[in-house]
C-alpha positions as CSV (number, residue, x, y, z in Angstrom):
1,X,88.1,115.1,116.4
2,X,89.2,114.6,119.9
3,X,91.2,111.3,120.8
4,X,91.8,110.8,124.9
5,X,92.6,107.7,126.8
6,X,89.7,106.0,128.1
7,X,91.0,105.9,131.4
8,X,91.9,109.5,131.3
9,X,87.6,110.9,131.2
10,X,85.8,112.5,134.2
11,X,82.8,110.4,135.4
12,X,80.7,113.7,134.5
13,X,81.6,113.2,130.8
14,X,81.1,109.7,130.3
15,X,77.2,109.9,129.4
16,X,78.8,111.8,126.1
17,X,78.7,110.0,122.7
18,X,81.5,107.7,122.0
19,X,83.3,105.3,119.9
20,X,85.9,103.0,121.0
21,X,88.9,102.5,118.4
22,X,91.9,99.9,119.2
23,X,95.6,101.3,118.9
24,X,98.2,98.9,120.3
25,X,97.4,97.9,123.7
26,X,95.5,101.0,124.8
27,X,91.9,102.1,124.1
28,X,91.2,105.3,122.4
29,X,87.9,107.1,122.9
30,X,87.1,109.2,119.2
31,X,83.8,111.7,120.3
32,X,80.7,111.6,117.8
33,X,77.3,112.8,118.3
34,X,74.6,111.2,116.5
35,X,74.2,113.2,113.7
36,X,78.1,111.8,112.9
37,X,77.6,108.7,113.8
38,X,74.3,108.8,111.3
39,X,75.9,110.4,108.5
40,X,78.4,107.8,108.3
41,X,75.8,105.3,108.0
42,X,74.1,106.7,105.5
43,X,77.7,107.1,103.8
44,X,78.0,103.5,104.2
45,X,74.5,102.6,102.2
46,X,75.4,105.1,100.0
47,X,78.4,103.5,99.0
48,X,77.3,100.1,98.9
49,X,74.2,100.9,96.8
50,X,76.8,102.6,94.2
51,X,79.3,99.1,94.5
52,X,76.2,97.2,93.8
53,X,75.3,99.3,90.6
54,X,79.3,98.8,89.5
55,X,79.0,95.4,90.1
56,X,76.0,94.8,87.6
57,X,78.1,96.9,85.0
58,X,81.0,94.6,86.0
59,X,79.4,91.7,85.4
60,X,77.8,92.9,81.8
61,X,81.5,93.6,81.1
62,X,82.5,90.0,82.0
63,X,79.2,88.6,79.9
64,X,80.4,90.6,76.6
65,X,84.3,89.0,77.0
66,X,83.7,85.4,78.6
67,X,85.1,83.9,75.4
68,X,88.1,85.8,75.7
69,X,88.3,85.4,79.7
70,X,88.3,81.4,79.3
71,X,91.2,81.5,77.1
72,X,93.6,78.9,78.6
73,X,96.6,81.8,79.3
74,X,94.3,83.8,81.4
75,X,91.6,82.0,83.2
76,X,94.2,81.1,85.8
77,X,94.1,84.8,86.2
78,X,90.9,85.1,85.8
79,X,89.0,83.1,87.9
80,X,89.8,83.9,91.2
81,X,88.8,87.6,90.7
82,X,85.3,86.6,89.3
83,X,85.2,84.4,92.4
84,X,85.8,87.2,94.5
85,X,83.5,89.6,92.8
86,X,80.6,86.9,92.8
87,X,81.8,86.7,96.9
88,X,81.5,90.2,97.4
89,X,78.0,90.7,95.2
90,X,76.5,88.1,98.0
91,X,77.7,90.3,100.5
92,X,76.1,93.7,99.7
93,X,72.3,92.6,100.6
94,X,73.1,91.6,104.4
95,X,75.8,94.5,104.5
96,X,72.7,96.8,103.7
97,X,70.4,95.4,106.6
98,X,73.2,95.2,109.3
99,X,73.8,99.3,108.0
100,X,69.9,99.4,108.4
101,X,69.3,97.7,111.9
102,X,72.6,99.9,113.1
103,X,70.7,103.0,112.3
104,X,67.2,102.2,113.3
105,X,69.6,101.7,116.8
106,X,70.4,105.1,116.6
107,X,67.8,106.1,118.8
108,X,69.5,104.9,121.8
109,X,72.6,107.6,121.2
110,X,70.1,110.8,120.8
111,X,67.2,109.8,123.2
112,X,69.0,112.1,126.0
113,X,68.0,108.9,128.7
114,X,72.0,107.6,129.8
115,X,72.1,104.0,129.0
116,X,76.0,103.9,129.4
117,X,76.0,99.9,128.5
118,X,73.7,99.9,125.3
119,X,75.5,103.2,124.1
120,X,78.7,101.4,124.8
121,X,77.3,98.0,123.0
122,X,75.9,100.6,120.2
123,X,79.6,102.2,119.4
124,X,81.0,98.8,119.6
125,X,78.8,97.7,116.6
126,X,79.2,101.2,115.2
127,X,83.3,100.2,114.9
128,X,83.0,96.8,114.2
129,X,80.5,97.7,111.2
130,X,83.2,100.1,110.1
131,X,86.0,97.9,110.4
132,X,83.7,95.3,108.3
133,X,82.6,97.5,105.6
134,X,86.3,99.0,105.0
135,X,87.7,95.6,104.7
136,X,85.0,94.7,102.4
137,X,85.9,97.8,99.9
138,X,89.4,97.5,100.4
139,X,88.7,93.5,98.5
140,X,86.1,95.0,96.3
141,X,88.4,97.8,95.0
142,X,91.5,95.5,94.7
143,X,89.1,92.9,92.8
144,X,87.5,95.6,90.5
145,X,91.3,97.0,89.3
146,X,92.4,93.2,88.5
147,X,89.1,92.8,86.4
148,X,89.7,96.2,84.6
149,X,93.6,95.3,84.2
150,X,92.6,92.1,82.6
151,X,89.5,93.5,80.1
152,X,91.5,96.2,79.3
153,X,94.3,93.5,78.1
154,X,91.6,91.7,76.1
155,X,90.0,94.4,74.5
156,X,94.1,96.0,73.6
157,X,94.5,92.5,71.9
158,X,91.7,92.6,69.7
159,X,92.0,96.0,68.8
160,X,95.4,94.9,67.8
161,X,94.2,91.2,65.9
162,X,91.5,93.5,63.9
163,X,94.3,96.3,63.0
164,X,96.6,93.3,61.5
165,X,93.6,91.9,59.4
């Protein structure tokens, strides 16, 4: 991928696919066609379809150890993460449509007519989106560990109660 100053582009190149990416306090052009800038949406749904079948199986593994996840020396642990897991499970369903209106968008980037403003707006939502979606599995992937940390405590303890009876 090519990186050049925004200021830096010939007018005959500007009608070129772009994305705008913030570093410091100049603006960075990165150069996608629409066939990138598609793949990575379907990445995105991809993605979030698989978080949303981990969450069920998250939440079946919470189910099967709620009585030892309400134990008193825990829950303080506890709760927050299931809080943050029940946050992020809210969150999937409108991630998916925003990732769906974005593409159905797409048509703006690859119909060869140079609307310089609505491709502009497009890669502005294109980056924003991203910027959303990879804070929302950098919380999802720091909440799923802490839930597998603590389960994998519980079920360590019990395997140890049962070998001392």
């Amino acid at each position: 991928m090519r990186y050049l100053r925004a200021d830096t582009i010939p007018k005959d190149l500007v009608t070129e696919k772009i994305t705008l990416t913030m570093n410091s306090k100049r603006t960075y052009i990165e150069w996608l066609s629409g066939e990138e800038l598609h793949q990575e949406s379907l990445v995105w749904a991809s993605e979030l379809k698989f978080a949303q079948d981990e969450q069920r199986f998250l939440n079946d593994l919470i189910k099967e150890n709620t009585l030892d996840l309400v134990d008193a020396k825990i829950f303080d642990r506890v709760k927050p993460v299931v809080s943050s897991l029940d946050k992020l499970e809210k969150e999937v369903n409108p991630l998916l449509k925003q990732i769906q209106l974005h593409e159905n968008q797409l048509r703006i980037m690859v119909d060869d007519v140079d609307q310089l403003k609505m491709e502009t707006a497009y890669l502005e939502t294109h980056a924003d989106l991203a910027n959303q979606l990879d804070g929302y599995f950098r919380e999802y992937k720091t909440a799923k560990s802490e839930i597998f940390k603590i389960i994998s405590e519980i079920i360590k303890k019990r395997r140890q109660k049962r070998l001392l009876n």
